[in-house]
GUKOL-50632 format. One record per residue (C-alpha): y, z, x; residue in one letter; residue number from 1. Coordinates in steps of 0.2 Angstrom, whole numbers, plus 2048, in hexadecimal, padded with zeros to 3 digits. Layout:
<rs>
Y	Z	X	A	NUM
...
</rs>
This chain:
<rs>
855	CC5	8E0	X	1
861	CCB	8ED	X	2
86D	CC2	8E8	X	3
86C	CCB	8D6	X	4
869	CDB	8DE	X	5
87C	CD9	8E8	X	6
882	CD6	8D7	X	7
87B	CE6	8D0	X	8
883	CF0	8DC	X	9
893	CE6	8E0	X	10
893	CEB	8CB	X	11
891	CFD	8CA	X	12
89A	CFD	8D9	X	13
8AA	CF6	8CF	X	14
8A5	D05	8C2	X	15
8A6	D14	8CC	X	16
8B6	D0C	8D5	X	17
8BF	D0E	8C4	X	18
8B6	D1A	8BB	X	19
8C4	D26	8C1	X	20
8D2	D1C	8B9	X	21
8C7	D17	8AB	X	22
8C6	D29	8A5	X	23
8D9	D2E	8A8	X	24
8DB	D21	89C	X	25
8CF	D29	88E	X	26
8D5	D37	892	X	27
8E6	D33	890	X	28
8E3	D2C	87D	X	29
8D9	D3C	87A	X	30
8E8	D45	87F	X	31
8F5	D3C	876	X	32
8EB	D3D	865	X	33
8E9	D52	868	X	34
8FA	D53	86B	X	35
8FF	D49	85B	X	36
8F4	D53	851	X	37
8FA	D65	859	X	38
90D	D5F	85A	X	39
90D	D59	846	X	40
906	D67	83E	X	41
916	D73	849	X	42
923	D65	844	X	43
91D	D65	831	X	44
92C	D71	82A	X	45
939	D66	834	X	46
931	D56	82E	X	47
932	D5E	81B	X	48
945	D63	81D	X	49
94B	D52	825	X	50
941	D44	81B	X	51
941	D4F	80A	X	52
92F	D4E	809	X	53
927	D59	7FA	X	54
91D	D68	7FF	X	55
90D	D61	7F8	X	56
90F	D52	7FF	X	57
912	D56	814	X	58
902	D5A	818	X	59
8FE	D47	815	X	60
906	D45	825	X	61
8F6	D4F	82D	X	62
8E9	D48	822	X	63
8F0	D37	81E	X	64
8EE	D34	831	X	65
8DC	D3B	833	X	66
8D5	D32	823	X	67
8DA	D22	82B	X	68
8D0	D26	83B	X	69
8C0	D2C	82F	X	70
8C1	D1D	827	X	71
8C3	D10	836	X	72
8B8	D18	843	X	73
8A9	D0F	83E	X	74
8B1	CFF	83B	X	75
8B9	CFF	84B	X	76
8AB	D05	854	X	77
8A4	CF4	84D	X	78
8B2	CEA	853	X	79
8B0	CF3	866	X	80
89D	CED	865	X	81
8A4	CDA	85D	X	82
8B5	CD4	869	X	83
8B3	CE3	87A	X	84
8B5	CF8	876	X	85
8C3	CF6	885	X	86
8CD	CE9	87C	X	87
8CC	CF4	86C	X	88
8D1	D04	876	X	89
8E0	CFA	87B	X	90
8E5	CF5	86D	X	91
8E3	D05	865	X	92
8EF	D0E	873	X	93
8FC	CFE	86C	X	94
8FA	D02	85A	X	95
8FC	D14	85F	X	96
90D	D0F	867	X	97
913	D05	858	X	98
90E	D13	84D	X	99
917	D21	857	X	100
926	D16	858	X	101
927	D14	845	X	102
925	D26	840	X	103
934	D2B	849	X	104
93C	D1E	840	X	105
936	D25	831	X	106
944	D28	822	X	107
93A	D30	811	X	108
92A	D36	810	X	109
921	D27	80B	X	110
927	D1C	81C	X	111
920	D2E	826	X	112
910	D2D	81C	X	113
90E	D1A	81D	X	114
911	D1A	830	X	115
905	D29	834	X	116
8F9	D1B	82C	X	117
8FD	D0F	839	X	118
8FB	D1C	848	X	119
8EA	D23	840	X	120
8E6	D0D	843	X	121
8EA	D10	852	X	122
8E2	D20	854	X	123
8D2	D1A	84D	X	124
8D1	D0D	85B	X	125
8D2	D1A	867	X	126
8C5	D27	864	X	127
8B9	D1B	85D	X	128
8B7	D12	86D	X	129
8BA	D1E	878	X	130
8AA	D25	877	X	131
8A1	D15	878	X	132
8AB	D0F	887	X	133
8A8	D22	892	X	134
892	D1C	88E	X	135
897	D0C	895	X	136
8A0	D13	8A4	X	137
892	D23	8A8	X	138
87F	D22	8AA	X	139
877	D2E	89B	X	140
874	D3D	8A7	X	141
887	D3D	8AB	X	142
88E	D3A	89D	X	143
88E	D4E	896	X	144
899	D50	8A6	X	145
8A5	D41	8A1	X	146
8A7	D47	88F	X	147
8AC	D59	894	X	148
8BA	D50	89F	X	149
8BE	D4A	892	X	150
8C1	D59	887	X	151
8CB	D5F	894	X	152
8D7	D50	88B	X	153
8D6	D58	87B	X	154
8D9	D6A	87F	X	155
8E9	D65	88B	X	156
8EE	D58	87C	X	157
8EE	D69	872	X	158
8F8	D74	87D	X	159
905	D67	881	X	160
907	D64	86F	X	161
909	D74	869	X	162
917	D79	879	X	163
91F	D67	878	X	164
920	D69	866	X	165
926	D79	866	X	166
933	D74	871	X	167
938	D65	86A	X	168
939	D6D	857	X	169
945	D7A	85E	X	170
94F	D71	868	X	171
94F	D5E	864	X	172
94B	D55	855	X	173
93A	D54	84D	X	174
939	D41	84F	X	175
938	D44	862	X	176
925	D49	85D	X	177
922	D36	85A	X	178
92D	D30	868	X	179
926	D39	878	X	180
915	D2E	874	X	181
91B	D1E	876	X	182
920	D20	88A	X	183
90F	D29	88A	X	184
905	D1A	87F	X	185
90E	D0D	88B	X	186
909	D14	899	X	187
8F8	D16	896	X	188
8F6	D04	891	X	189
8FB	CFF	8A2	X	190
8F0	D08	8AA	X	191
8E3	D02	89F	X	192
8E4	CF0	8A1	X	193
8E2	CF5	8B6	X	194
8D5	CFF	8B2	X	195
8C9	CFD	8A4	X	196
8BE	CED	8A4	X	197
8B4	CE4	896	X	198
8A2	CE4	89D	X	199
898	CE7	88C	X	200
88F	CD9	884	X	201
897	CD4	873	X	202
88D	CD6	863	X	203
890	CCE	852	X	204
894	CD9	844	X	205
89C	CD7	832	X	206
8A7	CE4	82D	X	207
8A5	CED	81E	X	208
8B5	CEB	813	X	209
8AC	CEF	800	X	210
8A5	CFF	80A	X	211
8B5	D03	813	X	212
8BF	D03	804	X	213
8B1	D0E	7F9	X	214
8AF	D1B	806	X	215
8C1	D1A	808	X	216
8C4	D1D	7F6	X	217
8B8	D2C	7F2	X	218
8BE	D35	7FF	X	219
8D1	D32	7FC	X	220
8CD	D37	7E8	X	221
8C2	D48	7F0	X	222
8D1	D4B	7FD	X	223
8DE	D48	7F1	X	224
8D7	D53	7E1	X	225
8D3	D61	7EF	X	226
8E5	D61	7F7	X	227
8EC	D60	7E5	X	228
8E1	D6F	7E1	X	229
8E7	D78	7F0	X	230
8FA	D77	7EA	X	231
8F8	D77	7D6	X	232
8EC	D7D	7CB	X	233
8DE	D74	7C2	X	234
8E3	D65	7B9	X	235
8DA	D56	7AF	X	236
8E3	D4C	7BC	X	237
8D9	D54	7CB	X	238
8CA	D53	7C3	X	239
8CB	D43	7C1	X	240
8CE	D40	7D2	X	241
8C0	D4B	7D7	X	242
8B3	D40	7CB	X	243
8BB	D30	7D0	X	244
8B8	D35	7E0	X	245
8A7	D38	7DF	X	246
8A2	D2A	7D6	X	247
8A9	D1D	7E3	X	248
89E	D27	7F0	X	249
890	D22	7E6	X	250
894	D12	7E5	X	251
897	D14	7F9	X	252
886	D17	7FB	X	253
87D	D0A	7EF	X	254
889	CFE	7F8	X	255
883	D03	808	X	256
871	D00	803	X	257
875	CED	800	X	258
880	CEB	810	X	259
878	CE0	81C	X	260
884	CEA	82A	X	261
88A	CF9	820	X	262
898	D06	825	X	263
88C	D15	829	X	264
880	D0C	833	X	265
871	D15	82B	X	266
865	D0E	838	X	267
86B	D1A	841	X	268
865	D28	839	X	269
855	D23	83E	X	270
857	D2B	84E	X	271
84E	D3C	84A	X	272
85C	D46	857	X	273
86C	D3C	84F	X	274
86C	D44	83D	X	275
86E	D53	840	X	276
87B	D4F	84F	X	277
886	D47	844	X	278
884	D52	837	X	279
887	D60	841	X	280
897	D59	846	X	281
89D	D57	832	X	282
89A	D6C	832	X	283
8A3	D6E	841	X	284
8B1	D63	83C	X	285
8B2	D6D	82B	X	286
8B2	D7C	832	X	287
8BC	D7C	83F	X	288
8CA	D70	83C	X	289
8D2	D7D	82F	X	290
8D3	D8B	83D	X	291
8E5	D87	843	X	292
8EC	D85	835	X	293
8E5	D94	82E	X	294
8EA	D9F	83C	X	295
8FB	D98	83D	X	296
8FC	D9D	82B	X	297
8F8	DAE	82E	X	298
905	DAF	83D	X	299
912	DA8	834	X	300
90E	DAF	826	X	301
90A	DC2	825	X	302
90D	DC3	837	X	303
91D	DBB	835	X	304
91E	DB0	845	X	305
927	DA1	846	X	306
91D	D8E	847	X	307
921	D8F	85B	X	308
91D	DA2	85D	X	309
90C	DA1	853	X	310
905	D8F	85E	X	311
908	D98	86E	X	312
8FB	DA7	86B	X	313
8F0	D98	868	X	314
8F3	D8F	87A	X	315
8E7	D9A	883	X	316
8D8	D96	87A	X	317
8DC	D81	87F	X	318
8DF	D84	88E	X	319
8CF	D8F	891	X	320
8C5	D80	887	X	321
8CB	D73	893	X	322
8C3	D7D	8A3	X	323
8B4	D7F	898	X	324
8B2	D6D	892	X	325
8AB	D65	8A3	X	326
89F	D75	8A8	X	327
897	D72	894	X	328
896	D5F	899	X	329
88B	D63	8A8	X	330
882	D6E	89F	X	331
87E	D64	894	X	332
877	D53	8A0	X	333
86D	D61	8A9	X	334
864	D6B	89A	X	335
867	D5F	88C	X	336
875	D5F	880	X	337
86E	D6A	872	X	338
86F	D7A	87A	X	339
881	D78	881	X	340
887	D72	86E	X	341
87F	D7E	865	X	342
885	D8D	871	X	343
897	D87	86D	X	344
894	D86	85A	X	345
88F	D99	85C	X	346
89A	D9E	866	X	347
8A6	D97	856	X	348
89F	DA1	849	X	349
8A3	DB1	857	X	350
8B6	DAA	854	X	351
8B6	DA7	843	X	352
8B1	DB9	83E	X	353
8BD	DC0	84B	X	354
8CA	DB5	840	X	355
8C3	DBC	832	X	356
8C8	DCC	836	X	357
8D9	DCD	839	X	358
8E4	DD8	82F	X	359
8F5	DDE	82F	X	360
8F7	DE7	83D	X	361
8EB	DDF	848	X	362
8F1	DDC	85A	X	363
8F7	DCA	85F	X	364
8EE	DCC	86E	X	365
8DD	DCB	863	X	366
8E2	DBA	85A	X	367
8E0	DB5	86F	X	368
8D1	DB9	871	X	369
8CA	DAE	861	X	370
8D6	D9F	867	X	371
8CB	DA2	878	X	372
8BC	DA4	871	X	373
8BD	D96	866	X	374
8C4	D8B	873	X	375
8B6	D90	87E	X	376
8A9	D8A	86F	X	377
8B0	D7B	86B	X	378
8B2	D73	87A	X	379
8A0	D78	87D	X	380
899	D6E	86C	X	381
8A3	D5E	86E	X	382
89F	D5A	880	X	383
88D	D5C	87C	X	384
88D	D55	869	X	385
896	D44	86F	X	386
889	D42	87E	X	387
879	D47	873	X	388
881	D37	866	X	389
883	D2C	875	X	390
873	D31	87D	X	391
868	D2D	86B	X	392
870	D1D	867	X	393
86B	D0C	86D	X	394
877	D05	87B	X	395
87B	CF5	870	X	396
880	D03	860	X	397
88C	D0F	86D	X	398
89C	D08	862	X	399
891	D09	853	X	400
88C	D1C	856	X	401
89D	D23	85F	X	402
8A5	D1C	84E	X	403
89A	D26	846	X	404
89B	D36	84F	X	405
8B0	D33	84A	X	406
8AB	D31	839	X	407
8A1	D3F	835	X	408
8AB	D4B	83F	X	409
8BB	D45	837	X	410
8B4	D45	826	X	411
8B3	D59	827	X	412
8C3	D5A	831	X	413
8CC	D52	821	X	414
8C5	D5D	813	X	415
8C6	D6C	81F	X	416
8D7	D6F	81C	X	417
8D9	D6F	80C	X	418
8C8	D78	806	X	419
8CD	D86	811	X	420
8E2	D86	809	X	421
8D8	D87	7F7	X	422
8CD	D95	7FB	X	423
8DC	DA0	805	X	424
8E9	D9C	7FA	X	425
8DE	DA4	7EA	X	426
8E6	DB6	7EC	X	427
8F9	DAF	7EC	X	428
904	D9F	7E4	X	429
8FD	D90	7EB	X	430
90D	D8A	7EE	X	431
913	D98	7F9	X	432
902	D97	801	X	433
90A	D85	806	X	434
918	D88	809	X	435
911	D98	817	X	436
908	D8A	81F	X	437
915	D7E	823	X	438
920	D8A	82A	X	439
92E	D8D	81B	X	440
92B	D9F	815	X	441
922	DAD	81B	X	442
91A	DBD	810	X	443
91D	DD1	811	X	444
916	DDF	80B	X	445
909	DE0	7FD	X	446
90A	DCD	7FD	X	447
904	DCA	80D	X	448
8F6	DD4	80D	X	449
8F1	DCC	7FF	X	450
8F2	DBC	809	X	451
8E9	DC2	817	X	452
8DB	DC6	80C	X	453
8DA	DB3	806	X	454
8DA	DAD	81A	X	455
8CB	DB8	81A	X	456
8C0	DB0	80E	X	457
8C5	DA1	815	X	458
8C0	DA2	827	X	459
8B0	DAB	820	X	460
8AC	D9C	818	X	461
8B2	D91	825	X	462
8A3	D9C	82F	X	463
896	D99	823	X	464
899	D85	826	X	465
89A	D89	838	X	466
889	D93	839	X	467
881	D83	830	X	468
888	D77	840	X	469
87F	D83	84A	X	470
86F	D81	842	X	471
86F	D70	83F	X	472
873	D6D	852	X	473
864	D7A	856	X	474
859	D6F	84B	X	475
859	D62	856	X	476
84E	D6C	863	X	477
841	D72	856	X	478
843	D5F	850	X	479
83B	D5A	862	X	480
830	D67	863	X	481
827	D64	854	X	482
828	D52	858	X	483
81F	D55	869	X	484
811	D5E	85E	X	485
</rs>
């Protein structure tokens, strides 16, 4: 018994000494993944201009990248639980790398499209066991803390990718976006292999191909009607899309029912405080993914800002999210992650309606003060929202559940986008309405108030979605209290 005992603590010994180095590493593929998202959408216009790539077709470059991670998450999160999370993380941060490296290698728009493929791989490997790694590496009433560190990765990510990526689309070529990960990546991996460990017990699972590729397919046939609708008007060929879409979800989910280990692990959702967590992460996703490129539109559009110029009134709300992040995360281990999340989601719905409201003439100092807000509510929600998953799911399901947080976050983010384009770009063409958001034209007069008005309805939708994360995320304390009863 003594002898075990020893072990014990000569164990969690070896944790705490490289929990430190453990996290910089998280962190740093956190960081690397914000900045890729920021640094992409500033680097669009130059991107359009140098490979020639079609208006309609550039914003693939966004979604192209976070479709893959929807779609992977899950599975990867299996293949964490199946051959060691670590060596998965690893071999993300590699992909990663190669991906990076063949982007700025790119030469049309299919090699840039392909190869943001390839990093969103990589990407998926990343975040999916990220999570899962961090419950590995915290006890339960520390890891809101640890998650909140964490975040302070993705608003920093955020920042640096908007003023590196300012900087290098000014001054350098846009290529260098791609470039400046792969010393980044490299490093990283080094450190990982020093200090990330495999001590979780391996589990056998199957991978879901047949439900991959039917999830995969609904949602590219949705996305792709959807971001057609959003540049063009209503065709046969887009609602054929759409339906085909739809009916290879339900195919999906009759699939699922069969599947003896199925994508969306629905056992899951047997957990009475999981559903609505995930779920609420699908709204907040949804509705909040869409708010920088909407307000970039409106600065560079009626406010006439260039891409640089625009990004950085948007610095102070990351920067304030990344101090925010570890206080919410303590929160959270201390009272419980409901109340911390759903404060955060409100405290969104504040932002969007300030968003909602800006016209003309309104001072720059006021788009801010949203940035802030917003940054302050988000990093509020996620710390709380990834610990309450983490905290609900069985230790032997950590790559299971974090994949599935990914997912359902993920799946909002990549519709976000281009619901909210289809709703702000009914007042004017949708083409200009494209063409405002990736940085080529900009609007004037008559015009651009009627633009304005367009961004309106869109973030007052985006604040009906975000009111029903918030109430979803409330649900979960009157879900335990009428449980207790």
């Amino acid at each position: 018994m003594t002898a075990e005992l020893s072990k014990a603590k000569a164990y969690h010994s070896d944790i705490a000494k490289h929990r430190g180095l453990a996290m910089i590493v998280v962190m740093t593929g956190v960081l690397i993944t914000a900045i890729d998202t920021t640094i992409v959408v500033l680097a669009l216009p130059e991107i359009e201009k140098g490979l020639k790539v079609g208006l309609a077709s550039v914003i693939w470059v966004v979604i192209g990248y976070l479709l893959v991670i929807t779609l992977l998450a899950t599975q990867v999160g299996k293949l964490g639980d199946m051959f060691g999370r670590v060596r998965m993380y690893e071999a993300g941060f590699l992909l990663f790398v190669i991906g990076s490296l063949a982007c700025a290698l790119s030469w049309n728009e299919y090699s840039i499209v392909v190869f943001r493929l390839l990093q969103g791989v990589g990407g998926a490997f990343v975040s999916a066991n990220s999570g899962a790694i961090i419950a590995g590496l915290y006890p339960p009433h520390e890891r809101g803390k640890a998650y909140g560190y964490n975040s302070i990765g993705w608003s920093m990510g955020a920042v640096l990718g908007i003023v590196i990526g300012g900087l290098i689309v000014t001054y350098f070529s846009w290529r260098w976006i791609f470039w400046i990960n792969v010393p980044i990546g490299l490093a990283a991996i080094a450190i990982a292999l020093k200090a990330l460990h495999q001590r979780s017990i391996k589990i056998a699972h199957k991978v879901d191909w047949l439900g991959m590729l039917t999830l995969g397919g609904g949602i590219f046939g949705l996305l792709w009607a959807v971001t057609r609708l959003a540049s063009e008007s209503l065709s046969a060929s887009i609602v054929e899309y759409f339906v085909g879409g739809l009916v290879l979800l339900v195919v999906f989910y009759f699939i699922e029912q069969n599947q003896t280990e199925p994508m969306l692990h629905f056992s899951l959702f047997k957990v009475p405080s999981l559903t609505p967590t995930l779920l609420a992460a699908l709204f907040q996703g949804l509705a909040n993914f869409a708010v920088l490129f909407l307000v970039i539109m409106y600065l560079q559009g009626p406010r006439g800002l260039t891409p640089i110029h625009a990004s950085l009134l948007l610095v102070p709300g990351y920067v304030i999210g990344s101090v925010v992040g570890p206080f919410a995360g303590r929160l959270a281990d201390k009272k419980g992650p409901v109340l911390p999340a759903t404060i955060g989601l409100a405290v969104q719905v504040i932002a969007l309606l300030i968003y909602a409201r800006l016209g003309m003439t309104t001072g720059l100092w006021v788009v801010v003060v949203a940035s802030v807000i917003n940054g302050i509510g988000s990093s509020s929600f996620f710390p709380a929202n990834n610990s309450a998953v983490m905290k609900a799911a069985p230790q032997s399901m950590f790559g299971l559940a974090s994949g599935m947080l990914r997912t359902f976050s993920n799946i909002g983010m990549v519709f976000s986008f281009s619901i909210a384009i289809v709703i702000a770009s009914s007042a004017i063409s949708k083409h200009l309405a494209f063409a405002i958001f990736v940085g080529t034209t900009n609007l004037s007069g008559q015009l651009a108030q009627v633009f304005t008005s367009g961004l309106h309805k869109a973030f007052y939708s985006l604040t009906i979605v975000m009111v029903i994360a918030a109430l979803l995320s409330a649900y979960r304390w009157l879900g335990a209290r009428i449980r207790q009863a």
